[in-house]
N, CA, C and O of each residue as an XYZ file, in Angstrom:
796
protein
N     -45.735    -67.842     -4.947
C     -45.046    -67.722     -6.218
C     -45.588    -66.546     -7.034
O     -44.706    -65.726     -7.285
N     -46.890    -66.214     -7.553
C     -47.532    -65.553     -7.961
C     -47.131    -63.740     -6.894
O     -46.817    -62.591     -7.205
N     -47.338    -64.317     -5.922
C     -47.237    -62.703     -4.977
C     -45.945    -62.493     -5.195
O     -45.799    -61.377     -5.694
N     -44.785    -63.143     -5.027
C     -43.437    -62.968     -5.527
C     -43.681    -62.069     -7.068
O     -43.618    -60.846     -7.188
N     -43.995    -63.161     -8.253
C     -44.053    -62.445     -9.475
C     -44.536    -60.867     -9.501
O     -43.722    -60.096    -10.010
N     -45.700    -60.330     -9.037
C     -45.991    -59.318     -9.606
C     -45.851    -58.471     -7.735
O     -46.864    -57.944     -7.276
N     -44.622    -58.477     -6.961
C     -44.350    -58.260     -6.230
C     -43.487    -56.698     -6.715
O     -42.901    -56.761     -7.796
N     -43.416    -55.390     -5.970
C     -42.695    -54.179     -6.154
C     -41.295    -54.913     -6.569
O     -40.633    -54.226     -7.346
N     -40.930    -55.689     -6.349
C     -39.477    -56.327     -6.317
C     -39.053    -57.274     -7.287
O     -37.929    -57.670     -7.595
N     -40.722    -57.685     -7.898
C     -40.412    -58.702     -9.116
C     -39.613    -58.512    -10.106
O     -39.053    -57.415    -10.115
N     -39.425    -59.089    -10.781
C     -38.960    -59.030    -12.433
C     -40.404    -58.160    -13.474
O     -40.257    -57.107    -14.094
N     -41.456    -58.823    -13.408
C     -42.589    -58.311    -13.886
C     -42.555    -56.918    -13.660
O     -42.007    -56.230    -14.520
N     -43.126    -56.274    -12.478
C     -42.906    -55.260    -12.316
C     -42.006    -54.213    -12.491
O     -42.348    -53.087    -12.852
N     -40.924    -54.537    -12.256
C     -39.456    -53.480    -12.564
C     -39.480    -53.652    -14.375
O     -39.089    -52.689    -15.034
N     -39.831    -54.586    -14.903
C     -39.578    -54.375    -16.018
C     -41.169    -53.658    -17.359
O     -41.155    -53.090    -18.452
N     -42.001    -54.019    -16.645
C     -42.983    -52.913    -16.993
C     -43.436    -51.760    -16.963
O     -44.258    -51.177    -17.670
N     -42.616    -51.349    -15.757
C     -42.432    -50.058    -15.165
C     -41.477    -49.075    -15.684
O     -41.521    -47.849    -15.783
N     -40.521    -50.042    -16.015
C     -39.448    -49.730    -16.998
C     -39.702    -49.287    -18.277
O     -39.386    -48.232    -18.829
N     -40.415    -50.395    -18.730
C     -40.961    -49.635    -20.196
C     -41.932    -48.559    -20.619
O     -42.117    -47.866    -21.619
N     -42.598    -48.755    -19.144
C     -43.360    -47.582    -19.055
C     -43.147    -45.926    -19.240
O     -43.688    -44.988    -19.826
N     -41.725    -46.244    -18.139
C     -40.796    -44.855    -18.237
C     -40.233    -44.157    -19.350
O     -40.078    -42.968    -19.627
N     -39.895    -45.569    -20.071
C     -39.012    -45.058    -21.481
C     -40.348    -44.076    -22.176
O     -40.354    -42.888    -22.500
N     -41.262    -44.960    -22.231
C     -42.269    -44.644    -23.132
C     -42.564    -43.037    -22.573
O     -42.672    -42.016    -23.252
N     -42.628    -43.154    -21.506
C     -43.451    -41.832    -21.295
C     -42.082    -40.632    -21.718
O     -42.284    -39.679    -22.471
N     -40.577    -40.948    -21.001
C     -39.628    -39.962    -21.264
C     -39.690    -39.859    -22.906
O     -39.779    -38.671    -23.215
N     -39.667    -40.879    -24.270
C     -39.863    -40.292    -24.843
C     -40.952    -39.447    -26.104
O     -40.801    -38.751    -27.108
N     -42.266    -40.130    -25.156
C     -43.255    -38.716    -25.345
C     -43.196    -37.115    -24.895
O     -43.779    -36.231    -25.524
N     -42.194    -36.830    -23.401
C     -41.724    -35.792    -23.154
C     -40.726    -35.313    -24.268
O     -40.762    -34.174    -24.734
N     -39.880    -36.229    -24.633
C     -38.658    -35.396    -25.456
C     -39.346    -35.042    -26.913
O     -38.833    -34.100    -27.517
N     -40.405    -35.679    -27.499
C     -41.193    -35.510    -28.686
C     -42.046    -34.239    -28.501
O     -42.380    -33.789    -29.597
N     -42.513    -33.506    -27.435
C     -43.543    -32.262    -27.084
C     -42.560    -31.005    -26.947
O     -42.769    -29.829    -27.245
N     -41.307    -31.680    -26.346
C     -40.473    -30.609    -26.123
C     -39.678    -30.191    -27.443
O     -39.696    -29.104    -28.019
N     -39.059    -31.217    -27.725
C     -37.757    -30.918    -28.587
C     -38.132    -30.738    -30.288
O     -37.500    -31.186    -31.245
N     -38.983    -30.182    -30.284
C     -39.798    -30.193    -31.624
C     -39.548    -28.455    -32.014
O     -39.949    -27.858    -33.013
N     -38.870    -28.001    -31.028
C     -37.885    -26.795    -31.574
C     -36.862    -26.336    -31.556
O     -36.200    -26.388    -30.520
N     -36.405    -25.765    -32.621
C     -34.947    -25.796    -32.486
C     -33.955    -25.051    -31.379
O     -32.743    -25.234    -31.267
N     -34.618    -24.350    -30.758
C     -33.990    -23.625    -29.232
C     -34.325    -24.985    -28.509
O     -33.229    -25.516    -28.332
N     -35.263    -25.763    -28.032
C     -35.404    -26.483    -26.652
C     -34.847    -27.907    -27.424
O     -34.696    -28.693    -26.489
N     -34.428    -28.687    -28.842
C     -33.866    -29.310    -29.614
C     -33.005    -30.152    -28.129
O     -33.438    -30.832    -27.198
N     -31.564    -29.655    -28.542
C     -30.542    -30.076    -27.714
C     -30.675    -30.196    -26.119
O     -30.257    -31.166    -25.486
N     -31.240    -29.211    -25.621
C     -31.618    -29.304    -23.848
C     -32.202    -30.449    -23.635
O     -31.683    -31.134    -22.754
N     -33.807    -31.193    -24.558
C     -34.412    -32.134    -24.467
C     -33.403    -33.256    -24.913
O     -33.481    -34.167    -24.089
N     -32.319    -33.596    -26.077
C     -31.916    -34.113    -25.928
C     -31.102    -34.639    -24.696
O     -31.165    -35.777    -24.230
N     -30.529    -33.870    -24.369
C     -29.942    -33.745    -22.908
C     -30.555    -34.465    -21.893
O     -29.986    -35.280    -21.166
N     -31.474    -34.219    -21.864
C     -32.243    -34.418    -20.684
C     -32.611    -36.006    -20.444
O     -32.444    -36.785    -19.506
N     -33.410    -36.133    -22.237
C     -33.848    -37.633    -22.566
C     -32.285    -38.591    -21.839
O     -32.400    -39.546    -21.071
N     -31.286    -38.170    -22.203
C     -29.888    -38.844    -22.360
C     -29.848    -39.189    -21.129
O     -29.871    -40.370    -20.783
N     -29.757    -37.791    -19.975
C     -29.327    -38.541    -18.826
C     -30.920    -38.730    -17.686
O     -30.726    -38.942    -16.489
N     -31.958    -38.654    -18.069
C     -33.341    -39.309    -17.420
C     -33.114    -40.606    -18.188
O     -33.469    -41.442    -17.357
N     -32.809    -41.145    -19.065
C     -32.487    -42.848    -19.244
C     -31.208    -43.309    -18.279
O     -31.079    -44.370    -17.667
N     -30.396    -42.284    -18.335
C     -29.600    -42.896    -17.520
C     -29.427    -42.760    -15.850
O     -28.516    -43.144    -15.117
N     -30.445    -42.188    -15.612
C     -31.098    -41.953    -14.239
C     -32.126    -43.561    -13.704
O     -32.139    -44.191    -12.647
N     -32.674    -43.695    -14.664
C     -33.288    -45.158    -14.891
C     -32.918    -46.004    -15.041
O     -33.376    -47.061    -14.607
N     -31.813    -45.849    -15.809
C     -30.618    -47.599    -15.728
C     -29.950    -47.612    -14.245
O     -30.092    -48.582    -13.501
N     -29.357    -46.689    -13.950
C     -29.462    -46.518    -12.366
C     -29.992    -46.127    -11.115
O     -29.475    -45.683    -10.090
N     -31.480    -46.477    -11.544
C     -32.419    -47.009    -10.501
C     -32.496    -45.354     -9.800
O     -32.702    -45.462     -8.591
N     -32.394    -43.984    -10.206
C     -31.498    -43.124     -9.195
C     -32.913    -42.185     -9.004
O     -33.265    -41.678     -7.939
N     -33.564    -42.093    -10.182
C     -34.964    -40.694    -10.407
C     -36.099    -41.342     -9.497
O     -36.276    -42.527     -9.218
N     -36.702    -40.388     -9.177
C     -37.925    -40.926     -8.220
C     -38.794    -40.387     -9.328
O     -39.068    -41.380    -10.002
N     -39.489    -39.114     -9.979
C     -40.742    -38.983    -10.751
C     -39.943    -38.767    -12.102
O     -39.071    -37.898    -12.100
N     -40.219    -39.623    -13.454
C     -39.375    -38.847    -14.736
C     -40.285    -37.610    -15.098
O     -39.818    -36.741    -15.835
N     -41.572    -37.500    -14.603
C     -41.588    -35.918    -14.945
C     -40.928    -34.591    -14.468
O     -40.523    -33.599    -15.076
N     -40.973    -34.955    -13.100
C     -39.682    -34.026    -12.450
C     -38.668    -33.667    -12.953
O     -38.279    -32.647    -13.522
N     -37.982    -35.275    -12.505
C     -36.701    -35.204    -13.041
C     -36.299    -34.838    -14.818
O     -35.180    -34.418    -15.112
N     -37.138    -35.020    -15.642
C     -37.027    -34.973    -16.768
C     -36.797    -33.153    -17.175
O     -35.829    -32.542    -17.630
N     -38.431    -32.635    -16.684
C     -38.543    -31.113    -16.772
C     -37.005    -30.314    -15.876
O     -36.356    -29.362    -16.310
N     -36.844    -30.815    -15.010
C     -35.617    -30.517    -14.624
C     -34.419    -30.526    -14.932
O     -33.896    -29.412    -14.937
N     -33.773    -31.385    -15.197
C     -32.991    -31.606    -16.471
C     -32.840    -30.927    -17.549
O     -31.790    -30.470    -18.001
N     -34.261    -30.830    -18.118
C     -34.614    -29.567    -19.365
C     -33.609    -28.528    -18.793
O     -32.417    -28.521    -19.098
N     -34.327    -27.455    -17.748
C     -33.765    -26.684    -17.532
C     -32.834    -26.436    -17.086
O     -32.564    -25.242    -17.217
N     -31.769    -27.281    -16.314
C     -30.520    -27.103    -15.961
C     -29.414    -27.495    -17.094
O     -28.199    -27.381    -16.936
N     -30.112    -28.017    -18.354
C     -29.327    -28.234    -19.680
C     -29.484    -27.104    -20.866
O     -29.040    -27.050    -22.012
N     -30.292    -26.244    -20.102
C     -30.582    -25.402    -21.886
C     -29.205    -24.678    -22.223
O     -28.979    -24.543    -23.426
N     -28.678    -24.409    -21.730
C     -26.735    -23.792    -22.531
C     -25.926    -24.545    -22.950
O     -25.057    -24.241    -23.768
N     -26.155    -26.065    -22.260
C     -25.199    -26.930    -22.661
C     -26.085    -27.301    -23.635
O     -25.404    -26.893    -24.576
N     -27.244    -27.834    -24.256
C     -27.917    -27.977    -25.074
C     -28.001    -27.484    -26.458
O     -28.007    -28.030    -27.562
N     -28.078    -26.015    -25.944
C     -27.845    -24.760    -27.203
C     -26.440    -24.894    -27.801
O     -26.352    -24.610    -28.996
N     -25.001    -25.393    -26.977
C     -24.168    -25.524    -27.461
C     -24.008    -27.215    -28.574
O     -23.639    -27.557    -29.697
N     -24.499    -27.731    -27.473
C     -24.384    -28.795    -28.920
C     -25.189    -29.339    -29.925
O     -25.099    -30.390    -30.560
N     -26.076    -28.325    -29.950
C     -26.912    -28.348    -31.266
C     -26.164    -27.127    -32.081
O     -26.086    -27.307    -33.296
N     -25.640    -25.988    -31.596
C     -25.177    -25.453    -32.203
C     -23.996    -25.951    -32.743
O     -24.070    -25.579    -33.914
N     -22.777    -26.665    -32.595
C     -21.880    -27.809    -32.887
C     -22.131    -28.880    -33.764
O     -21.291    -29.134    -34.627
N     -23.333    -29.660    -33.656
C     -23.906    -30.461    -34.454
C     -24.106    -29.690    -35.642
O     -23.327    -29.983    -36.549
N     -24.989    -28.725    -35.907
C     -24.712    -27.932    -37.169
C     -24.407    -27.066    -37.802
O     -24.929    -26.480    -38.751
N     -23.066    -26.911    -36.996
C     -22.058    -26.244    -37.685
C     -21.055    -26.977    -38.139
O     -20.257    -26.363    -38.847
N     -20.826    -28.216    -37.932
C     -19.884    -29.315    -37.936
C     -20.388    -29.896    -39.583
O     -19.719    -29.986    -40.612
N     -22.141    -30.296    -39.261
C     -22.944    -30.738    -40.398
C     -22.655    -29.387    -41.832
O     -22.477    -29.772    -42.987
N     -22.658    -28.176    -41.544
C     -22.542    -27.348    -42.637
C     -20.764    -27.405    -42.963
O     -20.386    -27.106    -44.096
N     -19.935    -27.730    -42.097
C     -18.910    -27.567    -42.715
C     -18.416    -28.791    -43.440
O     -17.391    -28.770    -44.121
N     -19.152    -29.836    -43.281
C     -18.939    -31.242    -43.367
C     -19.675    -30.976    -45.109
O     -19.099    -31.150    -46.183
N     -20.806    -30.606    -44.916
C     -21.558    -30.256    -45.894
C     -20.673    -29.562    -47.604
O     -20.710    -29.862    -48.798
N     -19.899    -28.430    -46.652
C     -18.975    -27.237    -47.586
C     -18.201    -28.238    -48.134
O     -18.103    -28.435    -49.345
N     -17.670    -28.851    -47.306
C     -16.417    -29.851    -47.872
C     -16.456    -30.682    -48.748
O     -15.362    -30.932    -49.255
N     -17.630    -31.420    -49.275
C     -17.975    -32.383    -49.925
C     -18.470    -31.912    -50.986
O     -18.316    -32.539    -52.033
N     -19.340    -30.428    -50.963
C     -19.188    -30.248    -52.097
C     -17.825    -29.591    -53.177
O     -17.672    -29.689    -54.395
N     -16.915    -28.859    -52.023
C     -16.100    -28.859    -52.751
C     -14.938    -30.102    -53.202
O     -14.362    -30.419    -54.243
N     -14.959    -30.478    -52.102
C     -14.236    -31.724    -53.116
C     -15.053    -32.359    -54.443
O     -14.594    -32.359    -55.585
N     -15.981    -32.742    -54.164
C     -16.830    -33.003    -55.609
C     -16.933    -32.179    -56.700
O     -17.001    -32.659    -57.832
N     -16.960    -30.650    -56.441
C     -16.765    -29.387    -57.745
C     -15.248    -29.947    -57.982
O     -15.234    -30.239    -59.178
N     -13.818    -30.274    -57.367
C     -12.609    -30.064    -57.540
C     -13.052    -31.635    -58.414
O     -13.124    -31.485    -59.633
N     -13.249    -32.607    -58.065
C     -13.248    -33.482    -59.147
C     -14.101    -34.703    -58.191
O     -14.005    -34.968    -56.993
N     -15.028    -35.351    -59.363
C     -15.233    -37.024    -58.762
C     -14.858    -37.543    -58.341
O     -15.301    -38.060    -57.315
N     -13.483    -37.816    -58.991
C     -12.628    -38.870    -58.187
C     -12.478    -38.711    -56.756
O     -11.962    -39.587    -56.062
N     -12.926    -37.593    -56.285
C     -12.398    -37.539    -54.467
C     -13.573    -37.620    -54.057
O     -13.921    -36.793    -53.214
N     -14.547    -38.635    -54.521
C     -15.912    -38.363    -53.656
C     -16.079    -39.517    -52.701
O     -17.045    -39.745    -51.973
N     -14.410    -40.544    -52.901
C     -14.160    -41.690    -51.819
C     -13.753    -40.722    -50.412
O     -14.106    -40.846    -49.239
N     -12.952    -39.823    -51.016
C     -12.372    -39.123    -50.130
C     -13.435    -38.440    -48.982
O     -13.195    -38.601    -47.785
N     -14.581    -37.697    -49.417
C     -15.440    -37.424    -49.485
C     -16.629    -38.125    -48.271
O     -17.388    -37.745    -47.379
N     -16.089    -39.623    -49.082
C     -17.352    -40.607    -48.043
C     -16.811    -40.695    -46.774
O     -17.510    -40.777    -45.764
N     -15.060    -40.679    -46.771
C     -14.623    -40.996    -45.235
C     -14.453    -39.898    -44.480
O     -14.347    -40.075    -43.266
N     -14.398    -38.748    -44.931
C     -14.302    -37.577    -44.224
C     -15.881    -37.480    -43.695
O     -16.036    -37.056    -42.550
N     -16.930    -37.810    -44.381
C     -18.386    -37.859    -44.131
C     -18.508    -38.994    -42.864
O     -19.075    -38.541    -41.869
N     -18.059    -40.387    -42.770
C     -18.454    -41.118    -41.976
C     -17.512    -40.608    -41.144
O     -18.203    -40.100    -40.262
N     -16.030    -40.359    -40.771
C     -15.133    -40.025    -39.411
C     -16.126    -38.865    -38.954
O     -16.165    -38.847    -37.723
N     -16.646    -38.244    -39.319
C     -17.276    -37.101    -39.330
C     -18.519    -37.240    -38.259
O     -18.747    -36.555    -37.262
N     -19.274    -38.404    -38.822
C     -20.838    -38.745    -38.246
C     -20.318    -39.391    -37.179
O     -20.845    -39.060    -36.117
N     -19.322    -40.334    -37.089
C     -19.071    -40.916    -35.891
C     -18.355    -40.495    -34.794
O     -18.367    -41.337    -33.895
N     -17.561    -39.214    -34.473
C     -17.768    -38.014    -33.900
C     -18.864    -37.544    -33.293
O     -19.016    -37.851    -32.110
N     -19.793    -36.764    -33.904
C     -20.781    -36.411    -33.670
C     -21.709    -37.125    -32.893
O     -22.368    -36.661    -31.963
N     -21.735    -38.726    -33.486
C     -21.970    -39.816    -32.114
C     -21.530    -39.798    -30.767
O     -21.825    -39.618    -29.585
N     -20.826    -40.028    -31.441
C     -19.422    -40.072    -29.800
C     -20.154    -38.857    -28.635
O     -20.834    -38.939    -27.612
N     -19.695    -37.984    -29.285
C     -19.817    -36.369    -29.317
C     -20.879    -36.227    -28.655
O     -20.800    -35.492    -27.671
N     -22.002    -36.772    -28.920
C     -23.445    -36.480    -28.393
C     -23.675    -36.991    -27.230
O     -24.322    -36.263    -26.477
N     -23.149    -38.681    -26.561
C     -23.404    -39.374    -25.622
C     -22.752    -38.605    -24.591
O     -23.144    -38.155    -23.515
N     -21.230    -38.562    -25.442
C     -20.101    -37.771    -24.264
C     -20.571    -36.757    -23.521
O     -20.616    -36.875    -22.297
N     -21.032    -35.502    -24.216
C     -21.450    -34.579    -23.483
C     -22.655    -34.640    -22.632
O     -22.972    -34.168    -21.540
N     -23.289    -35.494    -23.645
C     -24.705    -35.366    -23.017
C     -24.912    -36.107    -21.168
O     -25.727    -35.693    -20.343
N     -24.167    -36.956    -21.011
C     -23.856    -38.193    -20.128
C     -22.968    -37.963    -19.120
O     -22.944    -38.399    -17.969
N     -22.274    -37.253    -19.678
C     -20.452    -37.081    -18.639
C     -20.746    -35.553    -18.446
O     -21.117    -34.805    -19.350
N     -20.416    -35.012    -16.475
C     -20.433    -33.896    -16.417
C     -19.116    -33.067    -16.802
O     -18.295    -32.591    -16.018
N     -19.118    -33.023    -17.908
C     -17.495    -32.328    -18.780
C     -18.147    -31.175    -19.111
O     -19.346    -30.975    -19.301
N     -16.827    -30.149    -19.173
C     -17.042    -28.726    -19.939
C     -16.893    -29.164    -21.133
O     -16.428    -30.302    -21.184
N     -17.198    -28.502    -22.450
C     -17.843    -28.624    -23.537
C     -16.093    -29.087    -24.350
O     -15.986    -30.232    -24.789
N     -14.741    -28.011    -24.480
C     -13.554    -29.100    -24.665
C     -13.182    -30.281    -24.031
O     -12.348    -30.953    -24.638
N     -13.619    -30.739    -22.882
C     -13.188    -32.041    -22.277
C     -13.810    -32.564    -23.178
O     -13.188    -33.089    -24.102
N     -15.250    -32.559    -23.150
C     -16.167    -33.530    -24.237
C     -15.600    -34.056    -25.510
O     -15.623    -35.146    -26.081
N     -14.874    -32.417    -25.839
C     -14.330    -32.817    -27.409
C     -13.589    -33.730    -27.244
O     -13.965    -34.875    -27.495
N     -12.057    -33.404    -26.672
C     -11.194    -34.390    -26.030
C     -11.558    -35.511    -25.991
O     -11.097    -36.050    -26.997
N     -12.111    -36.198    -25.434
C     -12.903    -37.324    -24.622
C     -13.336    -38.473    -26.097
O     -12.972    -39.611    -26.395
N     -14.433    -37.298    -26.847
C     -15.022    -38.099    -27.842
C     -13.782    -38.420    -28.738
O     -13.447    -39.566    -29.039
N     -13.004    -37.043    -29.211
C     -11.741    -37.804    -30.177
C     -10.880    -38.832    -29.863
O     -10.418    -39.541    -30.757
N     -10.498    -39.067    -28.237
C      -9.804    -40.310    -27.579
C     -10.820    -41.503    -27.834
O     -10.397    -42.512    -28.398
N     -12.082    -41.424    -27.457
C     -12.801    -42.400    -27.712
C     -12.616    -43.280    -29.083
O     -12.248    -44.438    -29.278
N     -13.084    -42.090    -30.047
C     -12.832    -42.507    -31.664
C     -11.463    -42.961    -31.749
O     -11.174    -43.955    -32.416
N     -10.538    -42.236    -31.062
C      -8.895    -42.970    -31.647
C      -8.612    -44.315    -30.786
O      -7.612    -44.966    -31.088
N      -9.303    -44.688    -29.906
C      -8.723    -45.862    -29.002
C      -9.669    -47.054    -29.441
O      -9.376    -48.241    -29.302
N     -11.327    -46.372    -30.216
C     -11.794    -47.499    -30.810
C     -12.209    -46.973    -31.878
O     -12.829    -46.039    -31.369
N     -12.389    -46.811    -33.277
C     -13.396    -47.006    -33.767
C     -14.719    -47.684    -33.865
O     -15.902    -47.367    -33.990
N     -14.077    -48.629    -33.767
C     -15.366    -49.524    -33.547
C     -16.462    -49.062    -32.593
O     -17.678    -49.117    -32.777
N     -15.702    -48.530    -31.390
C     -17.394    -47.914    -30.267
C     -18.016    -47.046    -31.231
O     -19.030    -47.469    -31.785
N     -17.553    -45.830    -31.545
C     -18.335    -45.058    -32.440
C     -18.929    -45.466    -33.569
O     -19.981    -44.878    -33.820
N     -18.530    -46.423    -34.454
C     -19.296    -47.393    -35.021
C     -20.675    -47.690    -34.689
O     -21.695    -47.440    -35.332
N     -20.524    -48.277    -33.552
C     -21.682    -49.074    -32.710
C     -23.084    -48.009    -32.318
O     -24.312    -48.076    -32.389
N     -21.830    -46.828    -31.785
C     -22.681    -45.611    -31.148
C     -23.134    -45.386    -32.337
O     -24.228    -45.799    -31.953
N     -23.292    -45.171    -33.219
C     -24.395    -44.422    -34.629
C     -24.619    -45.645    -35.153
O     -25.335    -45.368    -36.117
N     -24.485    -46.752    -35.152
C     -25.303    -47.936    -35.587
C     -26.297    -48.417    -35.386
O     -27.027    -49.000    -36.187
N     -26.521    -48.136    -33.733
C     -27.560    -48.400    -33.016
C     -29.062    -47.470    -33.271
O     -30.229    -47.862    -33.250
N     -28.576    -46.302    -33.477
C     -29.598    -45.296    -33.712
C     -30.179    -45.877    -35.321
O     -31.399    -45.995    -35.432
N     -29.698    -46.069    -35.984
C     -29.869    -46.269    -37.427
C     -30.789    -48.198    -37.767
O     -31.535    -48.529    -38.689
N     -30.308    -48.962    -36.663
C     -30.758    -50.172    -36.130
C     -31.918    -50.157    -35.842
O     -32.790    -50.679    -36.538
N     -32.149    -49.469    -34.617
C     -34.042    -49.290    -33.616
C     -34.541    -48.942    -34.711
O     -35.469    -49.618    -35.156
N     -33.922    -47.459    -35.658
C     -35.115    -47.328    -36.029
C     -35.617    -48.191    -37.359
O     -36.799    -48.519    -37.465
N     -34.539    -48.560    -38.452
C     -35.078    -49.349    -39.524
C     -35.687    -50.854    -38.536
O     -35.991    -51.859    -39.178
N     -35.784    -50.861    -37.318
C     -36.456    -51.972    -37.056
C     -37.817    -51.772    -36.653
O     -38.821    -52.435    -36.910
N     -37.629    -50.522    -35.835
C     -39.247    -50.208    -35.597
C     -40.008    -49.906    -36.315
O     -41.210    -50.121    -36.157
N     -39.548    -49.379    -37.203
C     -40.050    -49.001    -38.814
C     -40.923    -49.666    -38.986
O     -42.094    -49.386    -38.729
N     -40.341    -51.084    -39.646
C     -40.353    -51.662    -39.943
C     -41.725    -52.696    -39.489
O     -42.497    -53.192    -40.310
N     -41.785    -52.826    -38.414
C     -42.873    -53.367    -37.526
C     -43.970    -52.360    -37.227
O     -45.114    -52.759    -37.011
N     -43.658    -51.050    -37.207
C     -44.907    -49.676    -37.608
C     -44.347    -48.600    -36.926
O     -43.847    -48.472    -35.809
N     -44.580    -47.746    -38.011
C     -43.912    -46.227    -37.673
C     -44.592    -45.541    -36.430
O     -44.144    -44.494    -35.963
N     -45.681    -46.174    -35.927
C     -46.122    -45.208    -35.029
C     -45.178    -45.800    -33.592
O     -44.920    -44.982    -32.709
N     -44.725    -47.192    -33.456
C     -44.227    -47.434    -32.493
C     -42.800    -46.779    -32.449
O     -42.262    -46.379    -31.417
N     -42.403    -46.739    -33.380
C     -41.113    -45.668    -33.581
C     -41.495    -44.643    -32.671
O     -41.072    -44.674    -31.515
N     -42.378    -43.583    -33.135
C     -43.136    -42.479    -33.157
C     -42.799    -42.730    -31.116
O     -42.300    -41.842    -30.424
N     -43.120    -43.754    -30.716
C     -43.980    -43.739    -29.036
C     -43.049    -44.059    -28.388
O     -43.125    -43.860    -27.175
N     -41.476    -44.847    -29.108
C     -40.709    -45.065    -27.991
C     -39.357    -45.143    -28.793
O     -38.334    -45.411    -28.164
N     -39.306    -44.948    -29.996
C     -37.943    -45.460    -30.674
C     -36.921    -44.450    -30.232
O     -35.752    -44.834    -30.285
N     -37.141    -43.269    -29.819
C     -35.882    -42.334    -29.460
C     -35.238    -42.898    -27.675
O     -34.056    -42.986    -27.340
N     -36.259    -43.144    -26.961
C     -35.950    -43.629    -25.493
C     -34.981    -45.290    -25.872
O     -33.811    -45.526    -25.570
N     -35.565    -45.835    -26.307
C     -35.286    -47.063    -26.738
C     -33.495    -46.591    -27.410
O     -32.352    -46.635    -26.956
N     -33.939    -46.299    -28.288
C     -31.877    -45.970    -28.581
C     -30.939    -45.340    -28.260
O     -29.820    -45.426    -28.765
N     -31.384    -44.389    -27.083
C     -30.507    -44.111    -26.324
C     -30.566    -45.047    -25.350
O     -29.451    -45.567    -25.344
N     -31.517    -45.757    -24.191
C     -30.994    -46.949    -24.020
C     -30.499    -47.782    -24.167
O     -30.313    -48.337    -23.084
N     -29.975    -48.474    -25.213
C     -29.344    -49.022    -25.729
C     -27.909    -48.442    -25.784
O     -26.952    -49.133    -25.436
N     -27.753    -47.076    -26.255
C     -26.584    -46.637    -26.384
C     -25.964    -46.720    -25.226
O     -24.906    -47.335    -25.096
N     -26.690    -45.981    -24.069
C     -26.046    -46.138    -22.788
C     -25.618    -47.888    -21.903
O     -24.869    -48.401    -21.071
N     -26.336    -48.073    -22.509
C     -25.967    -49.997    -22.127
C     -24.771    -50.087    -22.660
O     -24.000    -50.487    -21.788
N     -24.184    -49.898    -23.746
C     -22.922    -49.638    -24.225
C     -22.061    -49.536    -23.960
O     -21.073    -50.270    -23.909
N     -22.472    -47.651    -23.511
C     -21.898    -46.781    -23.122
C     -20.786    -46.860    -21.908
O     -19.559    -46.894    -21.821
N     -22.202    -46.870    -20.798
C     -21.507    -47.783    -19.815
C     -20.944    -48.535    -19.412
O     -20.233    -48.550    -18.408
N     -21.290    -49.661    -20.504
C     -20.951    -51.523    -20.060
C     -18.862    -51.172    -20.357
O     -17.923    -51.291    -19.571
N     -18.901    -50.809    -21.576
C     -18.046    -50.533    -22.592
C     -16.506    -49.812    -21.995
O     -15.370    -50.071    -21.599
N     -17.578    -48.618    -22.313
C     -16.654    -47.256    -22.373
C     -16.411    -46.648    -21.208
O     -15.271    -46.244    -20.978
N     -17.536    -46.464    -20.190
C     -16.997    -46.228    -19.024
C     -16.434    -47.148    -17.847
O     -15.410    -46.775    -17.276
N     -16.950    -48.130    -17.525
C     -16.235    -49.226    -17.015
C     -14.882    -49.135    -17.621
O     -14.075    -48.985    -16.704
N     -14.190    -49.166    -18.976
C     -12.686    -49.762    -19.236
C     -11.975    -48.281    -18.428
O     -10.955    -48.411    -17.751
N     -12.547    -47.110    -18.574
C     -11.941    -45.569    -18.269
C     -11.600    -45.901    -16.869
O     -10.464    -45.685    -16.448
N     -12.764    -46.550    -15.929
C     -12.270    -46.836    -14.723
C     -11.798    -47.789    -13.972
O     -11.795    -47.918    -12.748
N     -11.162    -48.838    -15.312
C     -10.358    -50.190    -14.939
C      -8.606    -49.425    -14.836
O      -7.637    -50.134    -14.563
């Protein structure tokens, strides 16, 4: 019973090993992505080395991780560059509606949230799915129009881990809260969104 439990094949094992991984992928994405050129590539990378791990598929995440890095840095550079240019125009807009008058600062909040939940969408899509950078768009706006609610979920979750890890101590945030919510997202992701695409 015992040799079963902490057996290569156990539950114990696969799932400590597991957490192990997260932990370590996101101490890699925290050394790397701490600038704004290697930003998006590390995101990238973190995205699909978790999802290399939900499907059992990576043999070393340092390999595979550093690898990843580099076969993502253009697609990377592009959607960090997207992310804030989207954020500055999102930005322009709100204040001008607010100079044009108060009253549109409802207007304001929903153009701000359709906005962020996009950019959700937006981030998994590309990051996850081997799409050229308009399919992605495509993809994420069908997503948002067939649910809201996923995109909901998708930026809820990020906003969730962390007021929870917070919460229990910032340093555990700090050691695993970015691996941790994109796991989660991709549990989703997958369970969700890609499964119904291929029903």
């Amino acid at each position: 019973m015992i040799e079963k439990l902490f057996s290569f094949d156990g539950w114990y094992y696969r799932t400590f090993t597991f957490a192990a991984n997260l932990i370590i992928l996101n101490l890699l994405f925290l050394t790397t992505a701490w600038t704004l050129v290697l930003t998006g590539p590390s995101l990238i990378a973190l995205y699909q080395s978790v999802d290399r791990l939900l499907k059992e598929q990576g043999n070393s995440v340092f390999r595979d991780y550093y690898r990843l890095l580099a076969a993502n840095l253009k697609r990377g550079t592009i959607l960090v560059a997207t992310l804030l240019s989207m954020a500055a125009v999102l930005a322009g807009i709100i204040y001008l509606l607010m100079g044009v008058s108060t009253s549109l600062g409802f207007l304001a909040v929903v153009i701000a949230a359709l906005t962020l939940l996009f950019l959700a969408v937006l981030t998994v899509v590309y990051s996850v799915l081997p799409l050229p950078f308009k399919s992605a768009l495509r993809e994420s706006s069908y997503v948002l129009l067939a649910s809201t609610a996923h995109g909901i979920i998708l930026l809820a979750l990020p906003v969730m881990v962390a007021a929870v890890l917070i919460k229990v101590n910032l340093m555990l945030y700090v050691i695993v809260g970015f691996a941790v919510t994109i796991w989660l997202q991709l549990l989703f992701f997958n369970k969700v969104l890609v499964d119904k695409t291929n029903e």
